[in-house]
N, C-alpha and C positions, 0 to 999 in steps of 0.2 A: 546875750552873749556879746562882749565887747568884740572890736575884729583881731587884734591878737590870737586870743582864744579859739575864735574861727579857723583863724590861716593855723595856729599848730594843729587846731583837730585837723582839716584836711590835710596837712602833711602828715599826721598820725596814721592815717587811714589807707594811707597811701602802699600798696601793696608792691612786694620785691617781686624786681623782675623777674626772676629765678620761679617765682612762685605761678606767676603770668604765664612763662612759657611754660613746666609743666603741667598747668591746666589746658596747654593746646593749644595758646596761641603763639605766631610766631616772634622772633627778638623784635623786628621792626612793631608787631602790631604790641605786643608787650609796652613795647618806651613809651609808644604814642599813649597806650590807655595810662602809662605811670605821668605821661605829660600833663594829664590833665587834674591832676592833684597839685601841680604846681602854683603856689602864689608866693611870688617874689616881693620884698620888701624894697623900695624905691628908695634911691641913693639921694634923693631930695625930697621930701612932701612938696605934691603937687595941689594947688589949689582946686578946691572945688566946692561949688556952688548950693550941692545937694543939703537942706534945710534937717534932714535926721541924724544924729550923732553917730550912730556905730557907722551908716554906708558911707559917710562924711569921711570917715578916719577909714577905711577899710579901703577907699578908692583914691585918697590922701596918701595915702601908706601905703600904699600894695598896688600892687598891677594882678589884679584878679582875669584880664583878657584869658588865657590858657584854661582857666579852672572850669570843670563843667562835673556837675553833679545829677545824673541822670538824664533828665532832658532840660536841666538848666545850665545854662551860657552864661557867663555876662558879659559885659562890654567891658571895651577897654576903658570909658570915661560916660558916666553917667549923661545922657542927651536930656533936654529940659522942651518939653512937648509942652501942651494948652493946659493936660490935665495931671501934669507932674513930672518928674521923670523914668526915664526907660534907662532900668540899670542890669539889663540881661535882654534874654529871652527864653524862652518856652518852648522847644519845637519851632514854629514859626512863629508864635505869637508875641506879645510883650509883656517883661517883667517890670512892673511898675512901683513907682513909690507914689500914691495920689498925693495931689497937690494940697484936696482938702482937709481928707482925714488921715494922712501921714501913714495910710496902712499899706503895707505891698500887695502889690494884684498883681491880675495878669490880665489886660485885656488883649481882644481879637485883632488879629494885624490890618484886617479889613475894615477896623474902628475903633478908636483906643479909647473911644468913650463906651464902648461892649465891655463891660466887665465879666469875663468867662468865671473866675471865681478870685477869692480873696485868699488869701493865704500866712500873712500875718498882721497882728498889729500896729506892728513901726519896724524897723528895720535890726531893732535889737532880738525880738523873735523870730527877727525871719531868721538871722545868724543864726538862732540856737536849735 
């Protein structure tokens, strides 16, 4: 999935307030959960370094910071570590792009060479 594609689904997905608060939660806590379907398209492409095409354009193009999808986060600018870079996180851990094998993981915050588990190929399955 190219990041286009990404950023409409998460705005698709993205559920009305109306519908938020009658499920019980309140307006404030409502916006903040509709906040986080938010990814804005950047009024200039920023450069960025990350070597995989879709996280390349998706962090180029978008300010993904606000978006969170269960318990993943991501940054607001992909950080470039020993073993790749950290383009989110996990709960506390890191969501990574390996430097070798171009797959996304996740390794453990206490050691980003721990790889906890692997979770996509390249960065086009992780979008999808």
């Amino acid at each position: 999935m190219d990041s286009l594609t990404f950023r409409d689904a998460i705005a698709n997905a993205k559920p009305p307030i109306e519908a938020l608060v009658n499920a019980g939660l309140s307006r404030d806590e409502a916006f903040e959960l509709a906040a986080s379907f938010e990814i804005t398209v950047r009024s200039t492409i920023q450069h960025c370094d990350i070597p995989d095409f879709a996280l390349n354009e998706l962090y180029s193009k978008s300010d993904v910071s606000r978006a969170e999808i269960g318990m993943v986060r991501f940054v607001e600018r992909p950080e470039e570590v020993s073993g790749g870079w950290i383009v989110g996180r996990v709960e506390a851990d890191y969501l990574m792009l390996d430097r070798g094998s171009g797959e996304v993981l996740v390794s453990d915050i206490g050691s980003l060479d721990h790889v906890i588990w692997r979770c996509a190929k390249d960065g086009e399955s992780f979008l999808a």
